[in-house]
C-alpha positions as CSV (number, residue, x, y, z in Angstrom):
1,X,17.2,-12.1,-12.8
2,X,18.7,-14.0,-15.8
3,X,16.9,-16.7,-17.8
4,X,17.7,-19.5,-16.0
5,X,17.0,-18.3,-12.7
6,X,13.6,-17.0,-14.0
7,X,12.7,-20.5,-14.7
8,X,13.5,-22.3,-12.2
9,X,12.0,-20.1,-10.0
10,X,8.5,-20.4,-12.1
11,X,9.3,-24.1,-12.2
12,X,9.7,-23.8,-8.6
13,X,6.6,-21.8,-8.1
14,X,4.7,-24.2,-10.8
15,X,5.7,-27.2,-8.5
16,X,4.5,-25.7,-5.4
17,X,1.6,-24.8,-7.1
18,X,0.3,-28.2,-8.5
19,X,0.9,-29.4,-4.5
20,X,-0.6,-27.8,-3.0
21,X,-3.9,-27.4,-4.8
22,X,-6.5,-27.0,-1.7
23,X,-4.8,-23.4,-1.8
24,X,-6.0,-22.6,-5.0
25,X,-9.0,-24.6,-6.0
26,X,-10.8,-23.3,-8.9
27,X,-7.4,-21.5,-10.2
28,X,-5.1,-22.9,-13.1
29,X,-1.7,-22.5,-13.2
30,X,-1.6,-21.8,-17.0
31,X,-3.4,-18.4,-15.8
32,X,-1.5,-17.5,-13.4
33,X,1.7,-18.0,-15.6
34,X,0.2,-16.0,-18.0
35,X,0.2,-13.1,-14.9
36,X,3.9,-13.6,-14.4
37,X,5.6,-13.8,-17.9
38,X,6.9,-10.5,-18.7
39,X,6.3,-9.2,-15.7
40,X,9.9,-8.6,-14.1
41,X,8.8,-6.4,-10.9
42,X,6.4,-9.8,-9.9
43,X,9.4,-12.0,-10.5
44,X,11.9,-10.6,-8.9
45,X,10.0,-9.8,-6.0
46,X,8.7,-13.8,-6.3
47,X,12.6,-14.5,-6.3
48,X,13.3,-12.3,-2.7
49,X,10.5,-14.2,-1.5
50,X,12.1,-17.8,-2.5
51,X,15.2,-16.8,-1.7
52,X,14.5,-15.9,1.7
53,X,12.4,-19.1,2.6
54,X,9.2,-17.8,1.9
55,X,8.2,-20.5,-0.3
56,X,5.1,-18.6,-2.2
57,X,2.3,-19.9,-3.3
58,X,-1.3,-18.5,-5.0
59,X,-3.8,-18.4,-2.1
60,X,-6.3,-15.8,-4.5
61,X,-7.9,-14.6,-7.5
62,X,-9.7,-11.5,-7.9
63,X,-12.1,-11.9,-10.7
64,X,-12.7,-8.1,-10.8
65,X,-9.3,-7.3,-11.3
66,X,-8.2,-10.9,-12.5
67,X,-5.1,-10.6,-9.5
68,X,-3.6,-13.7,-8.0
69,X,-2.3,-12.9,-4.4
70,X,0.7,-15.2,-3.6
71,X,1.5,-15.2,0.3
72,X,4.5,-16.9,2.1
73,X,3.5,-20.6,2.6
74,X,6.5,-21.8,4.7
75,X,5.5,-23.5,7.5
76,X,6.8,-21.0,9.9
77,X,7.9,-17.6,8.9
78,X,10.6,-17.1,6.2
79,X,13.9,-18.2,8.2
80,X,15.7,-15.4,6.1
81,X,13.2,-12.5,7.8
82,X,13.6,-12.8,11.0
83,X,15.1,-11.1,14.0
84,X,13.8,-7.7,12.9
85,X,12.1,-5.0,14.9
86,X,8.2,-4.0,13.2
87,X,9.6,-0.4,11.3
88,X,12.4,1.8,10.9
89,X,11.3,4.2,13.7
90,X,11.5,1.1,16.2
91,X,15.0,0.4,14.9
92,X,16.0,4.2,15.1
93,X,14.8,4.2,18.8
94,X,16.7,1.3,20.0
95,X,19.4,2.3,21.9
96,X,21.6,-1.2,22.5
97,X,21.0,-4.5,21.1
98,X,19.6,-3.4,17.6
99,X,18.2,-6.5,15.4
100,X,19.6,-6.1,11.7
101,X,16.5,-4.3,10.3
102,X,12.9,-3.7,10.3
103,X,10.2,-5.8,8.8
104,X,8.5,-2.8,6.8
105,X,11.5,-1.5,5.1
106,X,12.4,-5.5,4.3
107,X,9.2,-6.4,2.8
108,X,9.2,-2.8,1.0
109,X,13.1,-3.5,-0.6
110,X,11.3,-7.0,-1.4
111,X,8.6,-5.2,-3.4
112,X,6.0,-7.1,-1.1
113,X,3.9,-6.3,2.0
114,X,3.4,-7.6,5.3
115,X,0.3,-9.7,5.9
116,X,-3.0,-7.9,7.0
117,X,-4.4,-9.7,10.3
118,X,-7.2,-10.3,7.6
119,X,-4.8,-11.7,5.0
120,X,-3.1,-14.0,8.0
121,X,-6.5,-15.8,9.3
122,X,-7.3,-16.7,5.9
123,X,-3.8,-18.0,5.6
124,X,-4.3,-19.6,8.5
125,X,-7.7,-21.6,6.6
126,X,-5.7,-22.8,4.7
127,X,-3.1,-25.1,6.5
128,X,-0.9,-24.8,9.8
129,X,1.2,-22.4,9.4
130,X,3.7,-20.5,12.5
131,X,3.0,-23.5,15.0
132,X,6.8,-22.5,16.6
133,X,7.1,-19.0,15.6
134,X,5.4,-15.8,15.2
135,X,5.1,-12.8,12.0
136,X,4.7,-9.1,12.1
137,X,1.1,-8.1,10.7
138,X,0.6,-4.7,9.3
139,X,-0.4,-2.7,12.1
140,X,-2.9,-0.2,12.2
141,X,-1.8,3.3,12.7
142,X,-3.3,4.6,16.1
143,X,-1.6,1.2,17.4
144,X,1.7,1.9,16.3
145,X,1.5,6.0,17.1
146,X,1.5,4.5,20.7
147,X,4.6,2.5,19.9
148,X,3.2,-0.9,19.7
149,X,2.9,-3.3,16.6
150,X,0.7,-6.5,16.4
151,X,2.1,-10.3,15.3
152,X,0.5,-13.5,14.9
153,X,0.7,-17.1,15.9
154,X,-0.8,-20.9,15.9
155,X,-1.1,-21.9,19.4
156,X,-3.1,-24.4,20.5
157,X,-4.9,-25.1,17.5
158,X,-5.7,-21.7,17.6
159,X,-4.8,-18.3,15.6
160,X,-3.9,-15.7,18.1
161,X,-3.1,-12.0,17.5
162,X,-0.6,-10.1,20.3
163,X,0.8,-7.2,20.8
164,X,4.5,-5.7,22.1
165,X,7.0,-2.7,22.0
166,X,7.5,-2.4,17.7
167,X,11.1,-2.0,19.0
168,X,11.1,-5.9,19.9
169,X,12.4,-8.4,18.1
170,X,13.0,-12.3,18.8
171,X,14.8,-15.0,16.8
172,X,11.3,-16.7,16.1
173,X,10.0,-14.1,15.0
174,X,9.8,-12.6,11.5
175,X,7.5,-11.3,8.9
176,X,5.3,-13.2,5.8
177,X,4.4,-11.0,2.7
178,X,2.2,-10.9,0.4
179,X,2.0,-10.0,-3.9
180,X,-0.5,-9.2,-6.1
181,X,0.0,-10.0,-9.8
């Protein structure tokens, strides 16, 4: 990432952040800036998350470890991560019709990771978010050794977590990630 793109992502980022300050309450900007100069991994993956239509924002602080989590705050999920299957094994087992990828190994190349159902309902307190689509959620192992994965939705002014083959994949339906800096 050269200089200018650097800041105008953290002027983008420093925007966002100022808005949308029921996110964040109790958390100032100056510290998290402080986080993210110098720190090149957190940018760039800050960047793919932009650059996808993620459009991250600060929904934490950890006081222990003094981490801000940033989270994909796009109203639905990221338009630029979507039509993918939940993991590389569901894309090798396709036989026809394979989507362009897998969620886990786009979040990983990213340098971020998918939302925890956990992670996604406190997302959810925080605004309305995938009213018309739906995101992959990390998926707990003895779900996905049966081939399934889990995703997440706002229906009905509700937040609802599914299930279906991890080999599935749907134009509405992507992934949002999360970073800890």
């Amino acid at each position: 990432m050269n200089t200018q793109e650097r800041n105008e992502l953290l002027e983008a980022l420093g925007a966002r952040f100022e808005k949308n300050t029921a996110r964040h309450k109790g958390i100032a900007w100056a510290d998290v800036l402080a986080r993210l100069e110098g720190n090149a991994v957190a940018q760039k993956a800050l960047g793919e998350m932009e650059a996808s239509g993620g459009e991250p924002d600060v929904v934490s602080h950890d006081k222990k470890t003094g981490k801000y989590t940033f989270c994909d705050c796009s109203p639905e999920t990221p338009s630029g991560r979507r039509s993918l299957c939940y993991d590389r094994k569901a894309l090798d087992g396709r036989k026809e019709n394979k989507p362009k990828g897998n969620a886990m190994e786009a979040a990983a190349a990213m340098g971020i990771e998918l939302l925890t159902e956990e992670q996604y309902r406190a997302l959810q307190k925080l605004g309305e978010f995938d009213t018309k689509t739906s995101s992959w959620i990390a998926t707990p192992a003895d779900v996905r050794a049966l081939g399934g994965a889990l995703f997440c939705d706002r229906r009905y002014g509700k937040v609802f977590v599914y299930h279906n083959g991890a080999d599935s994949y749907y134009a509405a339906r992507g992934f949002r990630g999360s970073l800890q800096v």
